[in-house]
C-alpha positions as CSV (number, residue, x, y, z in Angstrom):
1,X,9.8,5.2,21.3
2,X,9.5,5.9,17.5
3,X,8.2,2.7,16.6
4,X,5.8,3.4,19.2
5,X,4.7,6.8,17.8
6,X,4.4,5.9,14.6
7,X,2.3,2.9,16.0
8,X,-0.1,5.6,17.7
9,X,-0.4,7.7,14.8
10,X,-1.1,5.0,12.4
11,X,-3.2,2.5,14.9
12,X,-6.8,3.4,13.3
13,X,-6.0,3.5,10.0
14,X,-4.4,0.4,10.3
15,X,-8.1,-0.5,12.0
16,X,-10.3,0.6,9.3
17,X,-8.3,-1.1,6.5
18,X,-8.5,-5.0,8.6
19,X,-12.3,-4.0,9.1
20,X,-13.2,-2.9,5.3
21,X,-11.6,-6.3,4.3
22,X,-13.1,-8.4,7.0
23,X,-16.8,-6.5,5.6
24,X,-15.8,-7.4,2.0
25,X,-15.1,-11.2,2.9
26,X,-18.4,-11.1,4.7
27,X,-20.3,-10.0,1.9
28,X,-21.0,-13.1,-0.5
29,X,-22.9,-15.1,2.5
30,X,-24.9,-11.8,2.9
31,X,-25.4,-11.1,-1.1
32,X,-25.7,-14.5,-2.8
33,X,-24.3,-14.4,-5.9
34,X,-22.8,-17.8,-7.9
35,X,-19.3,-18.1,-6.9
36,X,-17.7,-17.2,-10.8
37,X,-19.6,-14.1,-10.7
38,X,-18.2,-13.3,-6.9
39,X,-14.6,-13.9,-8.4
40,X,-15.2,-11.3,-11.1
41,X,-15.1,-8.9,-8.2
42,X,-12.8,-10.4,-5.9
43,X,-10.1,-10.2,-8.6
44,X,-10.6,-6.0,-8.4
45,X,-10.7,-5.9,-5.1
46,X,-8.0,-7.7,-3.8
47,X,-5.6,-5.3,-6.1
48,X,-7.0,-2.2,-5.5
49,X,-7.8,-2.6,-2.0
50,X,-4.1,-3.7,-1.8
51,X,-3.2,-0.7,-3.5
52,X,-5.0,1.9,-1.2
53,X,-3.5,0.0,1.9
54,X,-0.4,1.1,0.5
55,X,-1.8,5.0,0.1
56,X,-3.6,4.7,2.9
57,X,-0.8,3.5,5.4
58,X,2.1,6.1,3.8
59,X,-0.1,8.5,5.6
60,X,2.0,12.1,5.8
61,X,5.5,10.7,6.3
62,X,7.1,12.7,9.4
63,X,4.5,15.6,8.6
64,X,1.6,14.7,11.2
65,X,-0.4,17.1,10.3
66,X,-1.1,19.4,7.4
67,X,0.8,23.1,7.5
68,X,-1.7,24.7,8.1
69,X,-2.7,23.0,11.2
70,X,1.0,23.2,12.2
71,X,1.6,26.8,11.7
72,X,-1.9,27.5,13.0
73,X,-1.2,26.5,16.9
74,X,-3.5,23.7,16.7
75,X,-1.1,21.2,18.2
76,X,2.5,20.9,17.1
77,X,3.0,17.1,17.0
78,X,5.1,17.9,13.7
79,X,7.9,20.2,15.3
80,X,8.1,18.3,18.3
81,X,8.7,15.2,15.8
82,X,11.1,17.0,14.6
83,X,12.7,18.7,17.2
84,X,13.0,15.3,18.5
85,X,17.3,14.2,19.1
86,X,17.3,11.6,16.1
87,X,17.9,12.6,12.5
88,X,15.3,12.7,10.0
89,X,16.3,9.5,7.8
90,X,15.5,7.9,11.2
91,X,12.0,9.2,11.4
92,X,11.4,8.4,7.8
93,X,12.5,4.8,8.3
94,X,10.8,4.2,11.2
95,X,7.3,5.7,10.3
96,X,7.7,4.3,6.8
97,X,8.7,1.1,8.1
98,X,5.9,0.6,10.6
99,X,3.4,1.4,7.7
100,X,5.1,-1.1,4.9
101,X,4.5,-3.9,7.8
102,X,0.9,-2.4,8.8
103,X,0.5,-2.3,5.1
104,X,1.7,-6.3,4.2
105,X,-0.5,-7.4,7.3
106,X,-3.6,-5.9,5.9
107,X,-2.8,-7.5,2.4
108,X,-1.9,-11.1,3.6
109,X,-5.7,-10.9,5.9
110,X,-7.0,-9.3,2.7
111,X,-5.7,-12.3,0.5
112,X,-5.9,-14.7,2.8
113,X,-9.8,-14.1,3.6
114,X,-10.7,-13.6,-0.6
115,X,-8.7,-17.1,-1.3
116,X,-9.4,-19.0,1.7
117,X,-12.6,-18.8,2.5
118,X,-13.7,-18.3,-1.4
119,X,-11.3,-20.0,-3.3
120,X,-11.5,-21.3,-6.8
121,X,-12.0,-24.4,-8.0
122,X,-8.5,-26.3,-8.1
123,X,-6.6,-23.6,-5.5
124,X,-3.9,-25.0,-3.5
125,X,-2.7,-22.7,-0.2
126,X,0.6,-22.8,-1.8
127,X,-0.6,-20.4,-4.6
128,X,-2.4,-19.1,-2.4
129,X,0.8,-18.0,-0.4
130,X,2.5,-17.6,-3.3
131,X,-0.1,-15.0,-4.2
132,X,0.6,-12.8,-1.0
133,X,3.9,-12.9,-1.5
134,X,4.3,-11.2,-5.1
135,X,1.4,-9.1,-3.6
136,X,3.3,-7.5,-1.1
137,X,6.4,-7.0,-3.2
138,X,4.7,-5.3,-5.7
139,X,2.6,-3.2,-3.1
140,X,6.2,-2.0,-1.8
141,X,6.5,0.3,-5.2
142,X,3.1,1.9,-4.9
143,X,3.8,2.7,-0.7
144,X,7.2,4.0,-1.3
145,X,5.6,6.4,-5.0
146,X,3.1,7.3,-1.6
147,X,6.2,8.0,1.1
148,X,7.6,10.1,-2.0
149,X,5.2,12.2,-2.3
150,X,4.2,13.2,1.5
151,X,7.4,14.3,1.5
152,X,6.7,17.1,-1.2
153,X,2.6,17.3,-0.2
154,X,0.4,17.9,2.4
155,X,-1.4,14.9,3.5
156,X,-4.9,15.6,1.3
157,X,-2.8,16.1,-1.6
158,X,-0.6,13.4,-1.0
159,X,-3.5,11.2,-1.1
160,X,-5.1,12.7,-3.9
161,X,-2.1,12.9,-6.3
162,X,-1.4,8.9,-4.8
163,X,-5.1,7.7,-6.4
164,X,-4.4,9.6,-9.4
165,X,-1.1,8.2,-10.4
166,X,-2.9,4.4,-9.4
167,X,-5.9,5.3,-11.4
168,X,-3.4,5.9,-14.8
169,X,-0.8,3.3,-14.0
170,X,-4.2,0.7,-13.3
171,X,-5.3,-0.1,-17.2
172,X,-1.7,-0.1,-18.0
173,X,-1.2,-3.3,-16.8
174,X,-3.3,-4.7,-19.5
175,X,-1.2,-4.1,-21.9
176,X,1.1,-6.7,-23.2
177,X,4.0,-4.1,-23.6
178,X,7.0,-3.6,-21.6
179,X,5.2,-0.5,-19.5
180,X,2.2,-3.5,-18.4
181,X,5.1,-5.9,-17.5
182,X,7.1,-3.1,-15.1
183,X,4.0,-2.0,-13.7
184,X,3.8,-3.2,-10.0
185,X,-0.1,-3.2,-10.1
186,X,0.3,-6.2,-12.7
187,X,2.1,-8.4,-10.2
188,X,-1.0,-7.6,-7.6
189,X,-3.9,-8.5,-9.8
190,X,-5.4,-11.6,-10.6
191,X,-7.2,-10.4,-14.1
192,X,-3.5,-10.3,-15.5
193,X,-1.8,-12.8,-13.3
194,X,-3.8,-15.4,-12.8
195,X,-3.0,-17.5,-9.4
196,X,-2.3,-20.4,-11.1
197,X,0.2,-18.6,-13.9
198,X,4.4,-18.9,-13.3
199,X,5.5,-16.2,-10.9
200,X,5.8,-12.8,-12.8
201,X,9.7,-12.2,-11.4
202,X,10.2,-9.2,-14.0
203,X,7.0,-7.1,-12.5
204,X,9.0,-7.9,-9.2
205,X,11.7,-7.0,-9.7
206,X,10.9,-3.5,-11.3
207,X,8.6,-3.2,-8.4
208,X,11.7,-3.5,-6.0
209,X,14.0,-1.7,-8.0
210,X,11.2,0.9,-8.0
211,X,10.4,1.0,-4.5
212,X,14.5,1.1,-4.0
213,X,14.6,4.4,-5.9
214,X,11.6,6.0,-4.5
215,X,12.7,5.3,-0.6
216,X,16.4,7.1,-1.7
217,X,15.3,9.9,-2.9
218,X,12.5,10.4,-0.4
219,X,15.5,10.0,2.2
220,X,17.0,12.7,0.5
221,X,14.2,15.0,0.0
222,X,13.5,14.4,3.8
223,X,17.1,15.8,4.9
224,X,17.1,19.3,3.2
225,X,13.2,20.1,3.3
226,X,12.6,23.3,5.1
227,X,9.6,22.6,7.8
């Protein structure tokens, strides 16, 4: 039944995000363009549209609505969440995990479309696979930095405060330091990583470890907030 919530309250946002990266795969046929100068923009896409799947999909945790609405007498989906007989480190699991895997699905179609269908010259599907793979890793840090903090915000904020912490950690990846090698945005970008380059195991890893810490203490947030 909670899978099944979450599924419901996720469904069209899950929707809209396969959509927007079946309209950006659609668009080089449509806007001819020579393939190198395509790739320029496929290489920014693919990252940050992985990145605001991740936003996106954290959505407001176990709050379904903002406060206000809740408090208001709109519709109390969030008490009667809540009030529900399972604990909250259940509800958080199972509405974070049905977002990480709504979340990886939208990045694998995402990669899969940019790569496959526009590849570059000399691409095998193995790095192309291998691609999606350190994609989604790395995507795990900035969904769980975005479960964190709809556990502290409202969902506007939460959303807001998500961009803004992309939009600073996003040209720190550039640089060759050991703050652009932790960040998980490097390990999701092609303009740093290139497909072809060795696996980049230290970004994944700190984007594990990262995502790891996050989750915990979103867990433990989650269990003494007052609703």
């Amino acid at each position: 039944m909670l899978w099944y919530k979450a599924w419901l309250e996720t469904r069209w946002r899950f929707g809209f995000l396969l959509l927007c990266s079946i309209a950006l795969m659609a668009l080089p046929p449509v806007i001819p363009a020579p393939q190198a100068r395509w790739w320029i923009g496929f290489e920014m896409q693919i990252s940050l549209l992985g990145a605001f799947a991740a936003v996106y999909m954290a959505g407001s945790g176990i709050n379904t609505q903002t406060f206000y609405a809740a408090t208001s007498g709109f519709h109390g989906s969030m008490y009667f969440t809540l009030s529900m007989p399972v604990s909250r480190l259940r509800l958080l699991l199972t509405r974070a995990g049905v977002g990480a895997v709504e979340t990886a699905i939208v990045i694998s179609v995402n990669v899969a479309e940019s790569l496959y269908f526009h590849p570059p010259l000399g691409t095998t599907i193995q790095q192309i696979a291998v691609f999606g793979v350190r994609s989604i890793i790395c995507s795990m840090a900035v969904y769980a930095m975005a479960v964190l903090l709809s556990c502290l915000l409202d969902e506007m904020w939460m959303f807001t405060a998500s961009l803004i912490v992309v939009g600073f950690l996003y040209p720190l990846q550039f640089h060759n330091n050991w703050v652009g090698w932790l960040n998980p945005l490097r390990g999701m970008n092609l303009m740093t990583v290139p497909i072809t380059a060795p696996m980049p195991w230290l970004t994944m890893a700190s984007s594990v470890g990262i995502a790891a810490v996050l989750f915990w203490v979103s867990a433990t947030l989650v269990r003494r907030k007052e609703f």
